[in-house]
C-alpha positions as CSV (number, residue, x, y, z in Angstrom):
1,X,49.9,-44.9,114.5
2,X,49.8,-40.7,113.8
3,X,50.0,-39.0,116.4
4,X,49.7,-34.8,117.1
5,X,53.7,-34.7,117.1
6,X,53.6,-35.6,113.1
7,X,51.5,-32.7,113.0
8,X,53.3,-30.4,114.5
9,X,56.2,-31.3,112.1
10,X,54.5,-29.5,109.3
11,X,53.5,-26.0,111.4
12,X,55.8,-23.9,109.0
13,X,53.7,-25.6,106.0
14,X,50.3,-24.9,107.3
15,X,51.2,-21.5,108.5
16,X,53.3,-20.2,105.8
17,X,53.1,-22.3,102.5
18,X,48.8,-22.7,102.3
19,X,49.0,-26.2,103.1
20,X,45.7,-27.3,104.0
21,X,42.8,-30.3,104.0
22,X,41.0,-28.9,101.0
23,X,38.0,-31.3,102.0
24,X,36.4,-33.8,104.0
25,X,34.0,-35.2,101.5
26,X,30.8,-37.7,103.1
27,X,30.3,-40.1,100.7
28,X,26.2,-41.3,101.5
29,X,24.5,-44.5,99.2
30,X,21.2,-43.2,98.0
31,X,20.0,-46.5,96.8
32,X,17.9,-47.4,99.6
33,X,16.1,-43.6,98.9
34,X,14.9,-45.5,95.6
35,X,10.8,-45.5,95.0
36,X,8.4,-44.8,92.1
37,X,6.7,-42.0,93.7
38,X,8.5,-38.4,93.3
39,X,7.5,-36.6,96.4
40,X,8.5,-39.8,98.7
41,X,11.9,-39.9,96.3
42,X,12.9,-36.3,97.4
43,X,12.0,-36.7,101.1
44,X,13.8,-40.2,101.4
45,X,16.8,-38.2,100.0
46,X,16.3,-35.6,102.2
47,X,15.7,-37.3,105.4
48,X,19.1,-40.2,104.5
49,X,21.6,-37.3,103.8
50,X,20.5,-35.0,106.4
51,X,20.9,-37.6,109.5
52,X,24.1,-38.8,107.7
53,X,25.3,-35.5,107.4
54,X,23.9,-33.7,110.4
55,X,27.5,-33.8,112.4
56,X,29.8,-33.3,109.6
57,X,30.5,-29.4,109.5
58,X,30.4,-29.3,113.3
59,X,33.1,-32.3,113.5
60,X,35.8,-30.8,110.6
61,X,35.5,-27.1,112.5
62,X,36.5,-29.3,115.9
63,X,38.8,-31.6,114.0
64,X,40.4,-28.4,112.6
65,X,40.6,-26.0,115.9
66,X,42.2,-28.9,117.5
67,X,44.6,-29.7,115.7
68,X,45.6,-26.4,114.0
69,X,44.9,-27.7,110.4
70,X,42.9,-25.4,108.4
71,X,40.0,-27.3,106.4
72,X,38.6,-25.4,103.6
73,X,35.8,-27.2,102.8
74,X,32.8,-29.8,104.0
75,X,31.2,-31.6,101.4
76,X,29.3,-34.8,100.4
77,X,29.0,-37.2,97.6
78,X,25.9,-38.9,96.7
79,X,25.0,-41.8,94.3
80,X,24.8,-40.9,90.7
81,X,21.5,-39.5,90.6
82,X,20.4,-40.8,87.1
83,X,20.5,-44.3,89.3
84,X,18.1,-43.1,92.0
85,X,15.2,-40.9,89.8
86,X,15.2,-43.3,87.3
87,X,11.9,-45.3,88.8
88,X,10.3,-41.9,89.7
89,X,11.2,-39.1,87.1
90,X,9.6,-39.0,83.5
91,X,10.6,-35.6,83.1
92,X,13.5,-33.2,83.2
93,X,11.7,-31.1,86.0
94,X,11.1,-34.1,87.7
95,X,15.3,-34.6,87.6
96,X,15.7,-31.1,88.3
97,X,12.9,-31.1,91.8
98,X,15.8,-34.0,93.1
99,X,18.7,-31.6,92.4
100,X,16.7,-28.7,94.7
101,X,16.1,-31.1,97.1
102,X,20.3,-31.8,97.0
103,X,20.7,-28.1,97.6
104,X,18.3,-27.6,100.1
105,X,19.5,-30.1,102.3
106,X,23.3,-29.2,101.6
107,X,22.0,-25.9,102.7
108,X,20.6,-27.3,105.6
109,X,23.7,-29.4,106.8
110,X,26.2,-26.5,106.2
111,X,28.2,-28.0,103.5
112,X,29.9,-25.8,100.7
113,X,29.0,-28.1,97.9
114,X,27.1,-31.3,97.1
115,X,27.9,-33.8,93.9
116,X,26.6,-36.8,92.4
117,X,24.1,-34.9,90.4
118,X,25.1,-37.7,88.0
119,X,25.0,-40.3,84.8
120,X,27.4,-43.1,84.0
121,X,27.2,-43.4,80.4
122,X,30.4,-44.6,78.9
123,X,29.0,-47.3,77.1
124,X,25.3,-46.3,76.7
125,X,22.4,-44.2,77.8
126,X,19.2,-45.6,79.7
127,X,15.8,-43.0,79.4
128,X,16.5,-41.5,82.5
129,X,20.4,-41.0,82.3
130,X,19.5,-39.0,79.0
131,X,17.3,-37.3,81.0
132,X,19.3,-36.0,83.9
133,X,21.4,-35.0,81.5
134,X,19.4,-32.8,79.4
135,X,18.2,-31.6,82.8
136,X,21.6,-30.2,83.6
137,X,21.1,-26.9,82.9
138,X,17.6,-25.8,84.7
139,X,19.2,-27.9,87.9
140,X,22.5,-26.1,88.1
141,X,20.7,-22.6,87.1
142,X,18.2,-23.0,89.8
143,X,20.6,-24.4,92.7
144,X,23.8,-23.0,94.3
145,X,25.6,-26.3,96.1
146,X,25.1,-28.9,93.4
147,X,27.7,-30.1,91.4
148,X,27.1,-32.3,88.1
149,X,29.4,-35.0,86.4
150,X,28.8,-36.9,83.7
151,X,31.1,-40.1,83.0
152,X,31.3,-40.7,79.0
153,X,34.3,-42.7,78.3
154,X,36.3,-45.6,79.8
155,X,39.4,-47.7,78.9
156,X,36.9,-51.3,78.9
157,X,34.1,-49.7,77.2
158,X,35.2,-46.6,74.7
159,X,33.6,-43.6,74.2
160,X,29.9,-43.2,74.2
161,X,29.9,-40.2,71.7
162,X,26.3,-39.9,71.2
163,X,27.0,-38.5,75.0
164,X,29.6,-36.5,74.0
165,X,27.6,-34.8,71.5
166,X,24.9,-34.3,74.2
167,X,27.1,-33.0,76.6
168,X,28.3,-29.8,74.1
169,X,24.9,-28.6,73.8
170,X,24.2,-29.3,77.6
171,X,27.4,-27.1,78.3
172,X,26.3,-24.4,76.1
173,X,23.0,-24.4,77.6
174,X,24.0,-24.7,80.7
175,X,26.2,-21.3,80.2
176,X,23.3,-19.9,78.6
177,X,21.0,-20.2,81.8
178,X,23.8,-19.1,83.9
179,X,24.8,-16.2,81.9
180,X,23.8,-13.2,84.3
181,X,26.2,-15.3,87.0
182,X,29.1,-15.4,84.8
183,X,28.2,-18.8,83.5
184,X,28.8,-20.6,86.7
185,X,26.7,-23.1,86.1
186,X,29.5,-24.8,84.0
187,X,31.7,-24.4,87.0
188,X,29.7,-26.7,88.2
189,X,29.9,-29.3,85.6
190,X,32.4,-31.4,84.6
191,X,32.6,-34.6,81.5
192,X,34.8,-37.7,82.8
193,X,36.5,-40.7,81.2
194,X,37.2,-43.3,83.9
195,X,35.6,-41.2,86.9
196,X,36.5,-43.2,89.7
197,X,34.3,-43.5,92.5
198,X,35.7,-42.1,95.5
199,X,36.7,-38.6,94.2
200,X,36.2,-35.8,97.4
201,X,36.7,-33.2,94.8
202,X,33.8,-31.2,92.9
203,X,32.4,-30.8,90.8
204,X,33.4,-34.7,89.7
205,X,32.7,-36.1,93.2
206,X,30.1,-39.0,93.4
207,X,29.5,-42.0,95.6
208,X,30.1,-44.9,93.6
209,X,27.9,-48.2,93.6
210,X,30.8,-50.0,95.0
211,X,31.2,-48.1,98.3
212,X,29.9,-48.8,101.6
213,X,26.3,-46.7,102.7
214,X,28.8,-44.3,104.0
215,X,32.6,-43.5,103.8
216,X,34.6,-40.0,104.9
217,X,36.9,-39.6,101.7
218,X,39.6,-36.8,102.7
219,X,41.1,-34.5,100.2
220,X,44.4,-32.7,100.9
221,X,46.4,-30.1,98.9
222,X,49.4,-28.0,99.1
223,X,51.5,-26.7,96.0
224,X,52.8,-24.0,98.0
225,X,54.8,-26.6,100.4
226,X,55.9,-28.6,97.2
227,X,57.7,-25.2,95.8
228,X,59.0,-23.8,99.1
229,X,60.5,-27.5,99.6
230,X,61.7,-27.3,95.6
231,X,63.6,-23.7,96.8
232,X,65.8,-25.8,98.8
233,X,67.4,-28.0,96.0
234,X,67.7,-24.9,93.1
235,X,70.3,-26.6,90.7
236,X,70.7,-29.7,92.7
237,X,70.0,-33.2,90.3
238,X,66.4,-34.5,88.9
239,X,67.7,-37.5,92.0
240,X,67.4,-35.0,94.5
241,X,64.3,-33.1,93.2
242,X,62.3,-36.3,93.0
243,X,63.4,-37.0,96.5
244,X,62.3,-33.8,98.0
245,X,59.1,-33.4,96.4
246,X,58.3,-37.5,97.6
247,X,59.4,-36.5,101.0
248,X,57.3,-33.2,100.8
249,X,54.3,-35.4,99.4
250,X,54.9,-38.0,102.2
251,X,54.6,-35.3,105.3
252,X,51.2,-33.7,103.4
253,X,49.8,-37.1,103.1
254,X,50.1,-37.6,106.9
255,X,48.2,-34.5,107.6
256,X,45.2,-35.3,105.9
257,X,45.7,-39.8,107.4
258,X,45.1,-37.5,110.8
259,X,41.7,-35.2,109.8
260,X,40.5,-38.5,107.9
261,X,40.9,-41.1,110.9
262,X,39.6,-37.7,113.3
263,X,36.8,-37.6,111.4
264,X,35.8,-41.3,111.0
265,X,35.9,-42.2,114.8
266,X,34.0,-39.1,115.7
267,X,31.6,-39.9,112.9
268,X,31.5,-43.5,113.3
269,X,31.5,-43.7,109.4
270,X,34.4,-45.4,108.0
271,X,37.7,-44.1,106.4
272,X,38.0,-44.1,102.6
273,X,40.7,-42.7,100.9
274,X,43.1,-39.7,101.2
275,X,43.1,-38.0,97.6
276,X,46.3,-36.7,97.9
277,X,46.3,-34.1,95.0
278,X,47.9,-30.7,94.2
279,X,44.9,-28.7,93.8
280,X,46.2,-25.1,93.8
281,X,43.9,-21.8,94.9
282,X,43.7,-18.2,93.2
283,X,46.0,-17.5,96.5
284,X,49.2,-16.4,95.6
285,X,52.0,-18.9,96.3
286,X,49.4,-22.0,96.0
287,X,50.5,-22.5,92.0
288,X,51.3,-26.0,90.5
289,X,52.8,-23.6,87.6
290,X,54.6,-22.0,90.5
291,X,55.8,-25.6,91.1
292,X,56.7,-25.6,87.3
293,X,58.9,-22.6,87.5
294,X,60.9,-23.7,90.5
295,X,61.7,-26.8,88.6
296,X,63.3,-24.5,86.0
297,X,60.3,-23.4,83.8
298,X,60.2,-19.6,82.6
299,X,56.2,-20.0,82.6
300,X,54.2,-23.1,82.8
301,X,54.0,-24.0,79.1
302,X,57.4,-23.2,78.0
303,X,59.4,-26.7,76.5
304,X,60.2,-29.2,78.8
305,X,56.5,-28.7,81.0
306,X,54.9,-31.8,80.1
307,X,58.2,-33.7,81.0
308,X,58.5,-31.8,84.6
309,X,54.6,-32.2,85.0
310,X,55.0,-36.0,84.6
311,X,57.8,-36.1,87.1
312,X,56.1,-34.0,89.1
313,X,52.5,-35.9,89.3
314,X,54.4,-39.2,89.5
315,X,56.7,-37.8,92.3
316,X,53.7,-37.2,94.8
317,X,51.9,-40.4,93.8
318,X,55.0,-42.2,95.2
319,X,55.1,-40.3,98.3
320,X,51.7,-40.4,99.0
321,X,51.2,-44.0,98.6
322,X,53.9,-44.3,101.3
323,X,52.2,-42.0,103.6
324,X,49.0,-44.0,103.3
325,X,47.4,-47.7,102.2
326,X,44.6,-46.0,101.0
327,X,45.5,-43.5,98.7
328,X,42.9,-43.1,96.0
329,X,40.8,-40.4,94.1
330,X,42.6,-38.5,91.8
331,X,45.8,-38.6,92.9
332,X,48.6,-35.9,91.7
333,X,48.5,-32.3,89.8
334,X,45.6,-30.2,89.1
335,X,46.1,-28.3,86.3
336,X,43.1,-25.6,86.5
337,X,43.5,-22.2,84.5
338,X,41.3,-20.1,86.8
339,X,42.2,-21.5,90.0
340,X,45.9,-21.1,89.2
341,X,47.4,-17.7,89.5
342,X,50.6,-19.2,88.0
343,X,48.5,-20.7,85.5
344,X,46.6,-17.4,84.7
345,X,50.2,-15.6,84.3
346,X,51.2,-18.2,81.7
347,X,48.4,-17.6,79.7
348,X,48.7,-14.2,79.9
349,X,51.9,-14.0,78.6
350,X,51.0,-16.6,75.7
351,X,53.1,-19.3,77.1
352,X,50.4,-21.7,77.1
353,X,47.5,-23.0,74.7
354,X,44.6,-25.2,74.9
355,X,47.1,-27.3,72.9
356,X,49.2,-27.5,75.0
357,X,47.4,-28.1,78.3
358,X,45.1,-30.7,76.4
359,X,49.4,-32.0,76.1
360,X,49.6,-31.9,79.7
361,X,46.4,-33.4,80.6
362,X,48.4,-36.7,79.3
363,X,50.5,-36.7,82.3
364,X,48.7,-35.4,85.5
365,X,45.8,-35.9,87.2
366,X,42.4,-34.6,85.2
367,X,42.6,-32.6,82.3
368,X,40.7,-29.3,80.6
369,X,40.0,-27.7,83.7
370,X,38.7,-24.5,84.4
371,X,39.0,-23.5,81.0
372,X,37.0,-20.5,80.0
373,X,36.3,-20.0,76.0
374,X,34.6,-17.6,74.1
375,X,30.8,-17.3,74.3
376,X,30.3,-18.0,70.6
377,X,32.3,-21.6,70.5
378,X,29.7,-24.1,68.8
379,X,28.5,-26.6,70.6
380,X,30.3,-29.3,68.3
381,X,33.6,-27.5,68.8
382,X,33.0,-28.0,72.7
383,X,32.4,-31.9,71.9
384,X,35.2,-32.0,69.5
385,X,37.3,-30.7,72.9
386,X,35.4,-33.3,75.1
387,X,36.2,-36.1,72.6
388,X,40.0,-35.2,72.9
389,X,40.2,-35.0,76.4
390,X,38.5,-38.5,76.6
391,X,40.4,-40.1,74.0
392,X,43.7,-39.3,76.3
393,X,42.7,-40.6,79.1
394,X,40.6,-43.9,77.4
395,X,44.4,-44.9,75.3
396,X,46.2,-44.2,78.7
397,X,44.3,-45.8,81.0
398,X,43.7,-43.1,83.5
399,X,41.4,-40.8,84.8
400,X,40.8,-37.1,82.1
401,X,38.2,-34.7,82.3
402,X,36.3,-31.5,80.7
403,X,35.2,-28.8,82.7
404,X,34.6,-26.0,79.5
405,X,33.2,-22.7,80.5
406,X,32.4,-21.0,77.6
407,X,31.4,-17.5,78.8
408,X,28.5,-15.7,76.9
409,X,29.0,-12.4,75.6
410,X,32.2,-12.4,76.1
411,X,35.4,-13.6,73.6
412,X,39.0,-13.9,73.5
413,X,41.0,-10.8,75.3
414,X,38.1,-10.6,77.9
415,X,38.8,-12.1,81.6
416,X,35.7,-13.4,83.5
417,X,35.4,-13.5,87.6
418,X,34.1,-16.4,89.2
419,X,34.9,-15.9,92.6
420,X,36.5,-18.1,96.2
421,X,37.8,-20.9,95.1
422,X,36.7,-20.7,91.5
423,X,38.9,-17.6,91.2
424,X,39.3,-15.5,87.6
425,X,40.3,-16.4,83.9
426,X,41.2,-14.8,80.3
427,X,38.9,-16.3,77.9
428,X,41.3,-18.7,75.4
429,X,41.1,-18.7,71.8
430,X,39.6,-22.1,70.7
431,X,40.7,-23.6,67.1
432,X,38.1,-22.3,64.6
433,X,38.2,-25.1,62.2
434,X,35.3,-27.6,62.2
435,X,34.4,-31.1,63.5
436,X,31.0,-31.2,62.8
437,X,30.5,-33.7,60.7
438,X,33.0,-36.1,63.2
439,X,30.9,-34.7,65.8
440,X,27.2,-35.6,64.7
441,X,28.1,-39.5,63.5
442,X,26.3,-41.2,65.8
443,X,27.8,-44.7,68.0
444,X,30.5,-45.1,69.9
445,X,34.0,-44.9,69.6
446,X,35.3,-48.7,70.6
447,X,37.8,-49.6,73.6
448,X,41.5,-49.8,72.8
449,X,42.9,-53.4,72.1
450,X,44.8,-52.7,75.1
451,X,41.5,-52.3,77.2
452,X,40.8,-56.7,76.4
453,X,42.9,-57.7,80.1
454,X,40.9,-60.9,80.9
């Protein structure tokens, strides 16, 4: 049983070190929204996420003045989308009059951002998921709250890569239509091999088939009291660092087992998961490559980061899944360049390359995130990138992602704003050499041998 004298344990972090409940993410079934007709569609939607949803901001503000946790955000997951229009949209405005009616209601609830604007094609694409999807960019250029994710790749089925060839020209649409915004659209959008199904965090969050009608997922993050607790143990043995940082993870976990139980009895929905993942902030002293350095790391990106990364994400993982039976989501380290000040430094300094992050991704928790690229970077390049990042995570059996950003008008040397959360970054050199013709063959690449488990 928690009670508020666990909490109370972890003042110091919450008050000095940016620990925080990065989200309380509603997680709401849109199946039973499902009819032919377009206009009845978007009000079902409406009317079933709005009376879900009604309490939720209200109930984290109380949850968090209570108990002296700070919760950053509100948000809600919905069923993949391409699921939902598929009986009642034959066009890509007909997709993109669901994703308004997402934004208006997110809008209307309070929340800060809304996902499951969605397609599942790791295997194939039905008429309406290739629809959504080449709706992507009029519904995140005409919308504020919605995020996008689009699932091409999985261990059991390979990797669709007539989706992945899609998706580069989506992305560099999408950046097109969002240009006079600094391409935030793409913010907003992010390619997945083996999306799991109860992720709180956007832009990849989505309300799988598999869940109940309704489920509070709660997201927690807090690199800055992983380091401060790393401070403690300079020198000491890789025994005692792993210790320390399970310890640290154990204590964070808690925090957010509290806001998620909070906010399932005052709800009445039930509990999910607690995604217990390092998700750093532009804030200074929030940094996974802070985290990096204290480990003994000049900059993130220097030798010997992809080994402390690995000990690092599988450090927490231990200490979370102590500190909770239901520890699910994503899990570990983020690894974003903009929403990383550590991150941005290393970069900066030419410590670290795509290359070498698309290296990391092997070992943490998503993958290419955040990464902004020149305006000019072909669309085939972008799904050469994609196909890498799915590749990783479809040999190795986990969870990688693409969120590409590449920023029009602008090219390497240049930094681009995006703002709260989303923070700044310098535009990275992308390798200039072709993959074209890899690219445009059309199929799928097929699972691992691995992947055959029955």
């Amino acid at each position: 049983m928690i009670n508020a004298l666990e909490v109370l344990e972890t003042n110091d972090m919450i008050e000095k070190e940016n620990l925080d409940v990065r989200t309380i993410t509603l997680g709401i079934s849109l199946l039973d929204c499902i009819t032919s007709d377009l206009d009845q569609l978007n009000k079902n939607i409406h009317d079933k996420i709005y009376e879900a949803a009604k309490d939720l901001v209200s109930t984290g503000e109380q949850i968090s003045r209570e108990f002296g946790i700070p919760i950053v955000n509100k948000r809600i997951s919905v069923t993949p989308i391409a699921l939902i229009g598929g009986a009642a949209c034959k066009t890509k405005e007909d997709f993109a009059s669901i994703a308004k009616t997402l934004d208006t209601v997110a809008k209307e609830v309070g929340v800060n951002f809304i996902g499951g604007y969605s397609a599942l094609v790791s295997k194939g694409m039905t008429q309406a998921d290739k629809l959504l999807i080449e709706s992507i960019p009029l519904a995140l250029s005409t919308t504020e709250l919605v995020c996008s994710s689009i699932n091409v790749g999985s261990t059991k089925t390979g990797i669709n890569m007539d989706a992945v060839r899609l998706m580069g020209s989506v992305i560099k649409e999408t950046a097109q239509e969002s240009a006079d915004n600094s391409c935030m659209g793409c913010a907003k959008l992010v390619v997945f091999c083996n999306a799991p199904d109860d992720n709180p965090f956007m832009a990849g969050a989505f309300h799988g088939v598999s869940e109940a009608d309704a489920i509070i997922n709660v997201g927690v993050s807090g690199p800055g009291v992983v380091k401060k607790a790393l401070e403690s143990v300079r020198g000491e043995s890789f025994e005692v660092l792993c210790e320390t940082i399970k310890k640290t993870a154990f204590k964070v976990t808690r925090v957010g087992q509290l806001v998620a139980q909070e906010a399932s009895k005052r709800l009445g929905i039930p509990f999910g998961i607690i995604d217990l993942s390092l998700a750093p902030t532009p804030a200074i002293g929030d940094s996974v490559a802070d985290i990096l350095c204290e480990i003994g790391l000049e900059y993130a990106g220097a030798p010997g980061t992809t080994a402390a990364l690995a000990m690092l994400n599988d450090q927490v993982k231990k200490g979370g899944v102590m500190a909770s039976s239901y520890v699910g989501g994503l899990s570990g380290a983020f690894i974003p360049v903009s929403e990383d000040q550590g991150m941005i430094n290393s970069v900066e300094a030419g410590a670290i390359t795509l290359e070498k992050l698309e290296a990391m991704t092997c070992v943490c928790s998503v993958g290419l995130d955040m990464i902004a690229i020149p305006g000019d970077t072909p669309a085939t390049t972008i799904s050469g990138m994609i196909a890498d990042e799915m590749a990783l995570g479809m040999v190795n059996q986990k969870t990688t992602a693409a969120r590409l950003i590449p920023v029009i008008g602008k090219g390497v040397g240049d930094t681009v704003e995006f703002g709260g959360l989303f923070g700044y970054a310098p535009i990275m050199p992308v390798n200039k050499f072709s993959c074209a013709d890899f690219v445009n063959r059309k199929g799928r690449i097929p699972a691992p041998i691995h992947s055959f488990k029955n």
